[in-house]
PAVEXTI-589649 format. One record per residue (C-alpha): x, y, z; residue in one letter. Coordinates in steps of 0.2 Angstrom, whole numbers, padded with zeros to 4 digits, always signed. Example, Ala and Ser with C-alpha at 12.3 -4.5 7.8 and 13.67 -1.06 7.14 Angstrom:
2
+0062-0022+0039a;+0068-0005+0036s;
END
This chain:
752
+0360+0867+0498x;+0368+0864+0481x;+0360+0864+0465x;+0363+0844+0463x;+0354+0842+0480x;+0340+0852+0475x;+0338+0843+0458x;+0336+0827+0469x;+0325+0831+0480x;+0316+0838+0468x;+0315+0822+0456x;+0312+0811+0470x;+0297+0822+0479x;+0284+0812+0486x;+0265+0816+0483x;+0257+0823+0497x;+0243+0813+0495x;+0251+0796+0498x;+0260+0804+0513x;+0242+0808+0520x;+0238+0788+0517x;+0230+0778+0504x;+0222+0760+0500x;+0234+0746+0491x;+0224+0732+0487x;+0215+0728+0503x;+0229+0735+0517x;+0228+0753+0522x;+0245+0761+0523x;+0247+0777+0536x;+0265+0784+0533x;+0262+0798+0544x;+0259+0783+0558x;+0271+0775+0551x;+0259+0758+0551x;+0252+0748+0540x;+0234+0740+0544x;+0231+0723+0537x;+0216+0711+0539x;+0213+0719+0555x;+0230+0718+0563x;+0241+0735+0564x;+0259+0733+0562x;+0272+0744+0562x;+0287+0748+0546x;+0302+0758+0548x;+0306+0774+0542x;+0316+0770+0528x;+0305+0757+0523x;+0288+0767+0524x;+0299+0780+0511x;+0307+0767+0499x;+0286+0760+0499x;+0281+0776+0494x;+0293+0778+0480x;+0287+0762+0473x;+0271+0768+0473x;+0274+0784+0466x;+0280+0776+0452x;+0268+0761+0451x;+0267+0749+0439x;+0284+0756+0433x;+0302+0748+0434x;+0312+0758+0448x;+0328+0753+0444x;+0340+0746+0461x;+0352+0760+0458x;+0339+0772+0457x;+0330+0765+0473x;+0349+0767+0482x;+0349+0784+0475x;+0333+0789+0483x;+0333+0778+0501x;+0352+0781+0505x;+0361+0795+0494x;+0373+0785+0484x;+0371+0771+0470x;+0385+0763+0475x;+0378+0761+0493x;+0376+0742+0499x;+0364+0732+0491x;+0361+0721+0503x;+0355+0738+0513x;+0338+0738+0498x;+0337+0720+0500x;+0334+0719+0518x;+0321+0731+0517x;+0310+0727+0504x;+0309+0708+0513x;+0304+0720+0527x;+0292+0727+0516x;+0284+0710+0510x;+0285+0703+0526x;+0271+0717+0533x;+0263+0715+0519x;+0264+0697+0520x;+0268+0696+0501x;+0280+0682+0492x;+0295+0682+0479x;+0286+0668+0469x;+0267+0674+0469x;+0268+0694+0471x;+0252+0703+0474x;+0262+0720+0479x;+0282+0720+0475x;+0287+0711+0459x;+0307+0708+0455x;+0314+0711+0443x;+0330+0700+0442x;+0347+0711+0438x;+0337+0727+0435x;+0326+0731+0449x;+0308+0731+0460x;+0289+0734+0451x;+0275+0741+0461x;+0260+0730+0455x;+0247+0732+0468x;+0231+0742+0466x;+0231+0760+0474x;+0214+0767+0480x;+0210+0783+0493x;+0210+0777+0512x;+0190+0784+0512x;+0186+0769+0503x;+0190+0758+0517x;+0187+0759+0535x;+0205+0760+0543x;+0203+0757+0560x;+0207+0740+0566x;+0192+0739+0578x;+0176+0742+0566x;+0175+0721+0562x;+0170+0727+0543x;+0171+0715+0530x;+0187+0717+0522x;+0187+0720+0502x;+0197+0708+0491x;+0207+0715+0481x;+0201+0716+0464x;+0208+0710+0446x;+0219+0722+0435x;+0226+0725+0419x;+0244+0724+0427x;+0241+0710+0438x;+0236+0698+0420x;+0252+0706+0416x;+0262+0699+0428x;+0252+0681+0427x;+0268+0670+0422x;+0263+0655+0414x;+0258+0639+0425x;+0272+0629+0422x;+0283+0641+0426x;+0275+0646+0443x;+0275+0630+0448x;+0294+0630+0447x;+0296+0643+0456x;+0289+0638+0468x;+0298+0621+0471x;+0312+0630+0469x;+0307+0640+0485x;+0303+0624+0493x;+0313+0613+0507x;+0308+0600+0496x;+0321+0604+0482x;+0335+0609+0492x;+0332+0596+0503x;+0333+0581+0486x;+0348+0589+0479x;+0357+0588+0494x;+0351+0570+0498x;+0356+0566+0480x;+0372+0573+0480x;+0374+0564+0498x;+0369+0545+0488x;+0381+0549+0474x;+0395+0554+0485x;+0391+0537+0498x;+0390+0527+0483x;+0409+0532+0477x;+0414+0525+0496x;+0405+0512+0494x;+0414+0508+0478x;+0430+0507+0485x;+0428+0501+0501x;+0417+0487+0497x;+0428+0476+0486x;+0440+0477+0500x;+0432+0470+0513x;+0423+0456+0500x;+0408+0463+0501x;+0396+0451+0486x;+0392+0463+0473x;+0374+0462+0480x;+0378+0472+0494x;+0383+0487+0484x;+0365+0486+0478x;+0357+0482+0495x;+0367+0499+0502x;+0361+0509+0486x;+0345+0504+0490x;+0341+0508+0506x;+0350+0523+0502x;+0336+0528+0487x;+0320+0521+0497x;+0329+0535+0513x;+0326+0550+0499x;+0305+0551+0500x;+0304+0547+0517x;+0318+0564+0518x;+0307+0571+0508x;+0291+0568+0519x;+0299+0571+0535x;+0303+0586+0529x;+0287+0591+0521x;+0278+0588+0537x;+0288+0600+0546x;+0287+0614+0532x;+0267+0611+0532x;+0264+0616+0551x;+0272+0633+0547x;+0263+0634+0531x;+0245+0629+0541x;+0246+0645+0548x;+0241+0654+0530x;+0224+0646+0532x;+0219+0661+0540x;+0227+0674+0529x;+0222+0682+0516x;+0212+0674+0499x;+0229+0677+0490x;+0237+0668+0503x;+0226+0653+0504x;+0228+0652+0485x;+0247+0652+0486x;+0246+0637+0503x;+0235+0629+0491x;+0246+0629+0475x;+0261+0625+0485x;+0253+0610+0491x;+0249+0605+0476x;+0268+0608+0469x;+0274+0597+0485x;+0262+0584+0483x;+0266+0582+0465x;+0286+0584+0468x;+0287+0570+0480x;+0272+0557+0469x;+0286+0560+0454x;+0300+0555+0467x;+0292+0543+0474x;+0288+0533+0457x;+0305+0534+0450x;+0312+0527+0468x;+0299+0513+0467x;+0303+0510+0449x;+0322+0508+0453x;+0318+0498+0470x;+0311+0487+0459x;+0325+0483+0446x;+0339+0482+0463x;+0328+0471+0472x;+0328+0460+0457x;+0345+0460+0454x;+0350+0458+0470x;+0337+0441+0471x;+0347+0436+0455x;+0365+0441+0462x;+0359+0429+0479x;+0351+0414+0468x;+0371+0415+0462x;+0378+0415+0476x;+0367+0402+0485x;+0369+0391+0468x;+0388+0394+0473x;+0387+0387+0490x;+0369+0375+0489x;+0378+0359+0477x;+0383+0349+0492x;+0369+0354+0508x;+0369+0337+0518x;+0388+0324+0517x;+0386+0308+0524x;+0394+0307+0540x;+0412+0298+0536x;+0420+0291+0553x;+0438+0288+0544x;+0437+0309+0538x;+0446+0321+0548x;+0446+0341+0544x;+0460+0350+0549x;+0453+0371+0554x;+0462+0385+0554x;+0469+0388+0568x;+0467+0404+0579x;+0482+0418+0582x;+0487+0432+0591x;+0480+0449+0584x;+0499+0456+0588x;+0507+0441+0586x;+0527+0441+0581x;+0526+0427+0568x;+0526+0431+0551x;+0510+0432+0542x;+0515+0420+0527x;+0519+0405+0544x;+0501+0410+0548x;+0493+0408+0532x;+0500+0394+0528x;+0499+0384+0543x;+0484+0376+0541x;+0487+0369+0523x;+0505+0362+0527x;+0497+0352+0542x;+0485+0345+0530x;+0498+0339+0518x;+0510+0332+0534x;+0494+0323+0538x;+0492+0317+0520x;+0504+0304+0525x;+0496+0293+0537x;+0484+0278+0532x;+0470+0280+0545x;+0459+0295+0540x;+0455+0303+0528x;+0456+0322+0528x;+0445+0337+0519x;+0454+0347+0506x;+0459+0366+0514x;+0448+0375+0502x;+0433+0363+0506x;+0436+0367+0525x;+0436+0387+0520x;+0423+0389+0512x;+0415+0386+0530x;+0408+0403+0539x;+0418+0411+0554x;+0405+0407+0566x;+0401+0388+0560x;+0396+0378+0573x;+0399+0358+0572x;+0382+0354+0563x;+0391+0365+0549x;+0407+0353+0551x;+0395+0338+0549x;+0382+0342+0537x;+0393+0352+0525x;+0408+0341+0527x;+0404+0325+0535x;+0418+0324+0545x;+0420+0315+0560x;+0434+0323+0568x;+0440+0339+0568x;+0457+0346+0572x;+0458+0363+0579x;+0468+0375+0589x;+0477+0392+0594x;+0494+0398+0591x;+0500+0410+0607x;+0516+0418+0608x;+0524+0432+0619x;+0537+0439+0609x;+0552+0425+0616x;+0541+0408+0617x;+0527+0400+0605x;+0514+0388+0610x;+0503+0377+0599x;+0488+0369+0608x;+0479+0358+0597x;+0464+0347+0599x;+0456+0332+0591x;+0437+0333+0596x;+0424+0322+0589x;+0410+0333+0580x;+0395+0319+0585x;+0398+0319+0603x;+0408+0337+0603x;+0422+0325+0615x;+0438+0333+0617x;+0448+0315+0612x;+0463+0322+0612x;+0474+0339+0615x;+0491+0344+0616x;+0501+0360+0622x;+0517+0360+0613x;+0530+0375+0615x;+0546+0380+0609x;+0554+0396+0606x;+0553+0408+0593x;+0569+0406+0584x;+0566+0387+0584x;+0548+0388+0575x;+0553+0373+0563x;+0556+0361+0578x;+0541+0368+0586x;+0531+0363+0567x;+0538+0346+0567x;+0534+0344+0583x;+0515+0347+0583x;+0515+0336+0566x;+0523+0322+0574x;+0512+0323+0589x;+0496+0326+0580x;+0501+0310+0567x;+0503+0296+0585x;+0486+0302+0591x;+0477+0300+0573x;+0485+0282+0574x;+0480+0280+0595x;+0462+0287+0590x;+0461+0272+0574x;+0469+0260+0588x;+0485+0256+0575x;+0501+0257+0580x;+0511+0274+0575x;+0524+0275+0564x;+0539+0284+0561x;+0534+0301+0557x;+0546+0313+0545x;+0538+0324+0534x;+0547+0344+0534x;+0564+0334+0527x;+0575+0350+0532x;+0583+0356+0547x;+0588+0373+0538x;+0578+0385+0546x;+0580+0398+0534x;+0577+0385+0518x;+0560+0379+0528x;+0557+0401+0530x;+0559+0402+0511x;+0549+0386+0506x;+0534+0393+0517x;+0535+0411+0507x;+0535+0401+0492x;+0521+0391+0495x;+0509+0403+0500x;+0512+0413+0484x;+0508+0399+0476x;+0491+0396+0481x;+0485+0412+0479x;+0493+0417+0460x;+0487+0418+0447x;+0499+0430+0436x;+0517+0430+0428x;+0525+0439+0441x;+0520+0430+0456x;+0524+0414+0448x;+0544+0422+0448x;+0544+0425+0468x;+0537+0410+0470x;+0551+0405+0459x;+0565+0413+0470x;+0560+0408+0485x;+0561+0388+0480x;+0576+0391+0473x;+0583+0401+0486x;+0575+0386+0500x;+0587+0371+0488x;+0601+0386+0487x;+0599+0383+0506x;+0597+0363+0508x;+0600+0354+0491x;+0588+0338+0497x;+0574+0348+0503x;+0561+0338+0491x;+0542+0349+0497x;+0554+0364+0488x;+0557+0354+0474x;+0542+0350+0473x;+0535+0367+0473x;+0548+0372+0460x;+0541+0359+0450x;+0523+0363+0449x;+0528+0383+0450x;+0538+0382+0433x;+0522+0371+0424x;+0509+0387+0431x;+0522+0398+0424x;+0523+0387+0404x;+0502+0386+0406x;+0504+0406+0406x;+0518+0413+0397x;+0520+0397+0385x;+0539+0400+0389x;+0550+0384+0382x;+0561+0385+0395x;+0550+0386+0411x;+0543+0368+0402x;+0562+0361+0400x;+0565+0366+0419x;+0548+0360+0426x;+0554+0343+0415x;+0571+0342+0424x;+0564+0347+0443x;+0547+0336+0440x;+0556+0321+0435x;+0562+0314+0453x;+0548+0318+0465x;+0542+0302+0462x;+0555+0293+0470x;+0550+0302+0489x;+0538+0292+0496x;+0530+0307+0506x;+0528+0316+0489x;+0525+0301+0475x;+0506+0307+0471x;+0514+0325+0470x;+0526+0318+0459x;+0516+0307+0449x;+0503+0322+0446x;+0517+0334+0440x;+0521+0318+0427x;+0504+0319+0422x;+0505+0338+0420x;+0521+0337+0408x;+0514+0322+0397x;+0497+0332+0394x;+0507+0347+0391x;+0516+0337+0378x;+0503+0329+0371x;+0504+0311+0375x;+0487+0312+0384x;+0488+0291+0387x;+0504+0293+0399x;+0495+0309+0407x;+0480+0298+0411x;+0491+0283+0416x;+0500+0295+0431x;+0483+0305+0437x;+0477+0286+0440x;+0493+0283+0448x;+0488+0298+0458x;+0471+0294+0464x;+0477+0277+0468x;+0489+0284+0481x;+0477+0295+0488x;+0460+0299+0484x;+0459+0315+0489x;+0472+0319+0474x;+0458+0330+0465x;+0474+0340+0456x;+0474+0323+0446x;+0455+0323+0444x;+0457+0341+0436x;+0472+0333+0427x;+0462+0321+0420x;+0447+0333+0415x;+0460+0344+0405x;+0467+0329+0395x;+0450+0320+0390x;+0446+0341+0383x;+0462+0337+0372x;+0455+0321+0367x;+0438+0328+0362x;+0430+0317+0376x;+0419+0332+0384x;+0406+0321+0390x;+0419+0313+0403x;+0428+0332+0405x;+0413+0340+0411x;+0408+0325+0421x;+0427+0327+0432x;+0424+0346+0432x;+0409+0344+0439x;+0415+0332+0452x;+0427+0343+0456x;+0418+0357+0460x;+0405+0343+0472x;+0421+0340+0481x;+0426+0358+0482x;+0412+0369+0480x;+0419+0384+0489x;+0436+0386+0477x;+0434+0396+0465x;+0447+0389+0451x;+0436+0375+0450x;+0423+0386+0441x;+0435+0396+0432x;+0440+0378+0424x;+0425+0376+0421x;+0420+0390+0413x;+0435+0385+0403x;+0430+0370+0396x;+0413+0377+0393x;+0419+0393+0384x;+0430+0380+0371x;+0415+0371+0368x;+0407+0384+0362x;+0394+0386+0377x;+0397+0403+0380x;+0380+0407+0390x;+0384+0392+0404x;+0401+0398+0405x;+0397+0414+0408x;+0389+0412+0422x;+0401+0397+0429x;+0414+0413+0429x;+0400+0423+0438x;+0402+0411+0452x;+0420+0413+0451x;+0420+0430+0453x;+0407+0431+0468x;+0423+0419+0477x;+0433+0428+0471x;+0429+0449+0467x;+0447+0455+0464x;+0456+0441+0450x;+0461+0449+0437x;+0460+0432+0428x;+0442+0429+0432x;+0437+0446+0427x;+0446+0444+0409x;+0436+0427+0408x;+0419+0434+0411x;+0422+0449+0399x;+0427+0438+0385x;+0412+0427+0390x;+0401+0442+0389x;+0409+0446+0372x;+0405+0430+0364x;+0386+0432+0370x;+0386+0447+0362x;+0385+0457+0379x;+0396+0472+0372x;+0393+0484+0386x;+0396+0469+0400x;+0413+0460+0390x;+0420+0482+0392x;+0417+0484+0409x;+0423+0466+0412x;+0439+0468+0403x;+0444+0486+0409x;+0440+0480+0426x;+0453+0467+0425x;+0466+0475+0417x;+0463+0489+0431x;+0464+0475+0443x;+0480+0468+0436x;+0488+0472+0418x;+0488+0455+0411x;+0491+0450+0394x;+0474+0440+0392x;+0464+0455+0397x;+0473+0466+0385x;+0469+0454+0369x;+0454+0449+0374x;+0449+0468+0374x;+0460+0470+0358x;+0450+0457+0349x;+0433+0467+0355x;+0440+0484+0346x;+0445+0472+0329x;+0427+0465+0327x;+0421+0484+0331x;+0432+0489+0317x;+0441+0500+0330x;+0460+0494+0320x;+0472+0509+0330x;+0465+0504+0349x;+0465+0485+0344x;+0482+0487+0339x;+0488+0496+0356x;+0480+0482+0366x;+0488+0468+0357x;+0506+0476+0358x;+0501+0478+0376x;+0498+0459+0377x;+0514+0456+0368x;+0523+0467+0378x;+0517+0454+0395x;+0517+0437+0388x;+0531+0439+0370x;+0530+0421+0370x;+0511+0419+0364x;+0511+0417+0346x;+0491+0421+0345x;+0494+0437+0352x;+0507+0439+0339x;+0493+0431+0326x;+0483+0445+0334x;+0492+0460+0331x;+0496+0455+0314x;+0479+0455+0308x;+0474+0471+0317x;+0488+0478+0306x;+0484+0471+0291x;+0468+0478+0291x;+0473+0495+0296x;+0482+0496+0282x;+0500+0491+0288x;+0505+0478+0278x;+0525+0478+0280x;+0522+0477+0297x;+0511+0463+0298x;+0520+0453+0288x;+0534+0455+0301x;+0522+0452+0313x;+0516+0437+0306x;+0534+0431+0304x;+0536+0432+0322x;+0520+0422+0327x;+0524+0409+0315x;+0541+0406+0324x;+0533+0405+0338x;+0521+0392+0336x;+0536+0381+0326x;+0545+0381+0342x;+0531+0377+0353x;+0525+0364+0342x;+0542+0354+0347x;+0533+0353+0366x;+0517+0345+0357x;+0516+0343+0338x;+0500+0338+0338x;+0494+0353+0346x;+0476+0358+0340x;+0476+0375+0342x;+0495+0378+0336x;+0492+0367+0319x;+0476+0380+0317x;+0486+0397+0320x;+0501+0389+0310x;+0489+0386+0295x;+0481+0404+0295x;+0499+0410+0296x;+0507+0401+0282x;+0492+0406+0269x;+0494+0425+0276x;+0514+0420+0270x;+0507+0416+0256x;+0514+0397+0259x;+0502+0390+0252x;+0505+0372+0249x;+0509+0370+0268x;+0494+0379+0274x;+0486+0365+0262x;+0493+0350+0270x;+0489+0358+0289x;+0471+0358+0283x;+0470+0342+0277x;+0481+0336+0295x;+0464+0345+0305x;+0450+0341+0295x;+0456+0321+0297x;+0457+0322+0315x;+0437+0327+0315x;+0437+0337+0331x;+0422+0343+0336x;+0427+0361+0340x;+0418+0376+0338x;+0433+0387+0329x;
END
């Protein structure tokens, strides 16, 4: 045996006396046995385990390092630790100790083990397992005070040992990751913002009741320490009291915030029932007919435009018979899938419905279609028309042609001579269809410009094909309400002009008049064609909005608001009507009641980017900073639009906040170069950053601007008040004079 062997054995030599057994606390150890005799029950402990024991207690109330307890149990230091740590667990376990509370083994985190426990001479207790003696309890020292940590930090250890914890963190983590789902898929499948909440909150109320379940099945493990030990009952009891205080803590804080979503969510569904509650019960109209969408094929071969616009081009074929009237599309949509024909009644008052499937097979389509009568649910009429695929314009003409005699058989009047698609291009009707469902769902610059092709390829196609002129027409005014571009006005002028001369399309035409006159300011002639419109057709509510938009010019907002609100009486499912709205509030300086008209705009419609820059720059003028941010980002990540970009811009001027103002305002300029207030804009961000030369170029720019759109309409409100703050910023001074004189003689009662 070599010297370094002997110096080892004889540095970690183990008394004799412990080898012949000894007391610790109230368990009698018998290494010779190799057992361990605790509260009457004998159990048995390795060899390597009965040594590394005696070590520690050779070396009690010492630090024993983890390498020096490697040296000693298996030879090396660089043994496995993982070795040391199984057996001390196997330790604890027969000596039913614990990590948190220690009565015999203590750790030492990073450096090692700490016998604590109390050792006495086996005589002074009996050690056979039969004698039924009262045990001794072990008895307070100096070292165990010593290890006392203080409460609060028991207690967390504790919880930390707990299924509890482990269990809320992982349910937590679960919520947030859920919640990150459900914030993406939501929007797309038009989930109200309510139901984000609703799914949160059932998500947060799922975490105690986790935590109880789990608790109940931890606590019939732990039932069994009742009979251990005093130091084990102390330990059940303390961890009760941990759990029972973990899960009241919990427990508040999910009731708290149960509280606050189930009162937003009531105020998000007093929204939305506001939104759908103005019109409950219709009189039943026996002249009214509403065209439904009708049903297609899952896989079916037509294109998707043909089938979401087929409904809404049947309506406006319809349009031109005399018998009935019919509900407005966006009326009839606002319907739920599964309505029944009370809903078609009570909500519409329509006595007829027209409804139907569209079938094909990949070489043939066939149109059924079916008049029924809503208060007897009569089938009082129905047709099966079928053409081919390639021949789907013949098959279109066919069904309106068919549909128009039985309107005029069900009124008892004599049908006429029914033409309303006036092409036989199939191509140019293709084009006019792509166009037209752009249309109705745009609400930006750049879906205004394919709208624009596709018209323009439709008359490329058939020159006298007046519903694509006519969608030409009222695509180029959208596109000069939005971008303020000259020439889209000068083009909707020279296409708008001659609708009025086709019958079929006269109201159309005399509505677009009404749009150009108000556009250019002459507010009387405006009036004069939206009455011309109305008079043709009643259902003309595109004049009634006209009308609204020109008595705002004229400073009558009595009479604005009262058309607004008949408009959204009408229509209360479409959400333009309360973005208009919100409008005409928001210019009237009623920024609170526009806010929430653009709330209800946004529960239609959740993913506008338009609406969205509304609401934030609603929320701004309340002074609602934190809302107007998120409202604004959230359109701009919607769709980058120009309105969304100054609107943010102006938010980071009045903040003071000159180099982000500036950026957003380029941004704007950059979509819509045309606008002279976002020119206006930019100038003063850079004027007040310090960047006088180039504000002064900037104002130059803006004051062009507002000259040439001031030759649509001179008498402009808003132009003469941006061309005013523009001259005295170019120090022209006499004409900024005379523009104030101009606005302060027209007494307008405006907020700005």
């Amino acid at each position: 045996m070599g010297s370094d062997d002997r110096r080892r054995k004889q540095t970690y030599r183990i008394d004799s006396s412990l080898r012949a057994g000894f007391r610790l606390n109230d368990v009698v150890v018998l290494p010779q046995n190799g057992t361990i005799i605790a509260q009457e029950t004998e159990k048995n402990l390795s060899p390597k385990a009965m040594e590394v024991l005696l070590y520690l207690c050779q070396n009690r109330n010492r630090l024993v390092t983890t390498e020096s307890l490697l040296s000693f149990g298996w030879g090396d230091t660089n043994a496995n630790r993982s070795n040391l740590t199984h057996v001390i667990s196997d330790i604890r376990r027969v000596l039913n100790d614990h990590k948190e509370s220690p009565t015999f083994i203590q750790t030492m985190p990073r450096k090692g083990y700490r016998l604590i426990a109390k050792i006495s001479d086996k005589d002074d207790l009996v050690t056979h397992s039969k004698t039924g003696q009262e045990q001794v309890l072990p008895e307070s020292s100096a070292t165990e005070q010593e290890t006392d940590h203080k409460t609060w930090h028991y207690s967390l250890a504790i919880l930390k040992n707990s299924k509890l914890f482990s269990v809320s963190m992982g349910f937590m983590i679960s919520i947030w990751f859920l919640i990150q789902i459900f914030d993406i898929i939501f929007p797309i499948m038009n989930v109200p913002e309510w139901g984000l909440q609703v799914a949160v909150l059932i998500l947060v109320v799922g975490l105690p009741l986790a935590l109880l379940f789990t608790w109940l099945k931890e606590i019939k493990f732990k039932k069994l320490l009742f009979s251990k030990q005093t130091a084990d009952r102390k330990y059940f009891f303390r961890q009760l009291a941990v759990d029972f205080t973990f899960i009241g803590v919990i427990s508040l804080a999910v009731g708290w915030l149960s509280f606050f979503l189930v009162e937003s969510i009531e105020r998000e569904v007093v929204i939305t029932d506001n939104v759908f509650d103005f019109t409950m019960t219709v009189p039943v109209q026996n002249e009214l007919i509403a065209v439904l969408p009708f049903r297609f094929q899952e896989q079916s071969n037509l294109p998707i435009y043909f089938k979401s616009t087929f409904q809404g081009e049947l309506i406006l074929a319809l349009s031109n018979q005399e018998y009935f009237k019919l509900v407005s599309e966006r009326a009839i949509n606002e319907l739920n899938e599964d309505f029944t024909m009370n809903d078609v009644l009570r909500r519409l008052g329509a006595r007829y419905i027209i409804d139907g499937q569209v079938i094909d097979d990949g070489t043939n389509a066939t149109v059924i279609v079916n008049i029924i009568d809503t208060e007897s649910s009569i089938t009082a009429w129905n047709a099966r028309i079928q053409k081919n695929i390639s021949q789907i314009l013949e098959l279109q003409k066919e069904v309106y042609r068919q549909t128009f005699n039985a309107m005029a058989l069900i009124a008892d009047q004599p049908a006429d001579d029914f033409v309303f698609i006036n092409t036989n291009d199939f191509k140019a009707y293709d084009s006019y269809i792509q166009g037209k469902n752009i249309l109705a769902n745009t609400t930006n610059s750049q879906e205004l410009e394919q709208a624009q092709l596709h018209f323009l390829n439709a008359l490329q196609l058939d020159t006298d094909f007046s519903q694509a002129k006519a969608g030409l027409c009222q695509t180029y005014l959208d596109t000069y309400e939005q971008t303020l571009n000259i020439n889209s006005f000068d083009l909707a002028t020279e296409h708008c002009a001659s609708l009025t001369g086709n019958e079929q399309l006269k109201a159309e035409g005399y509505i677009a008049l009404g749009n150009l006159y108000r556009l250019s300011g002459d507010h009387s002639l405006a009036i004069d064609n939206y009455n011309a419109a109305l008079e043709i057709s009643l259902d003309a509510l595109d004049a009634v909005r006209g009308l609204a938009k020109s008595k705002i010019a004229m400073s009558e907002y009595k009479l604005a608001g009262g058309f607004y609100r008949q408009l959204i009486r009408r229509e209360p499912g479409y959400w333009r009507n309360y973005l208009e709205y919100g409008d005409f509030l928001f210019t009237i300086g009623n920024y609170e009641n526009a806010s929430k008209q653009y709330e209800k705009a946004t529960l239609l419609r959740p993913n506008d980017a338009l609406v969205a820059s509304s609401l934030g720059a609603a929320y701004y003028m309340n002074l609602d900073w934190e809302k107007a941010a998120k409202a604004l980002e959230r359109s701009i990540t919607i769709f980058p639009n120009p309105e969304s970009y100054s609107n943010l811009g102006t938010a980071q001027f009045f903040s003071a906040n000159y180099s982000d103002a500036i950026k957003n305002y380029q941004a704007a300029v950059e979509l819509s170069s045309d606008n002279p207030m976002f020119w206006s804009n930019l100038g003063d961000a850079q004027k007040y950053a310090g960047l006088k030369e180039e504000s002064k170029a900037t104002y130059n720019k803006a004051y062009d601007l507002v000259n040439e759109h001031m030759k649509v309409n001179p008498n402009d409100h808003v132009l003469l008040g941006i061309s005013t703050r523009l001259e005295s910023e170019l120090n022209m001074c006499d004409k900024a004079q005379e523009r104030i004189s101009e606005l302060t003689s027209q007494e307008r009662d405006d907020p700005y």
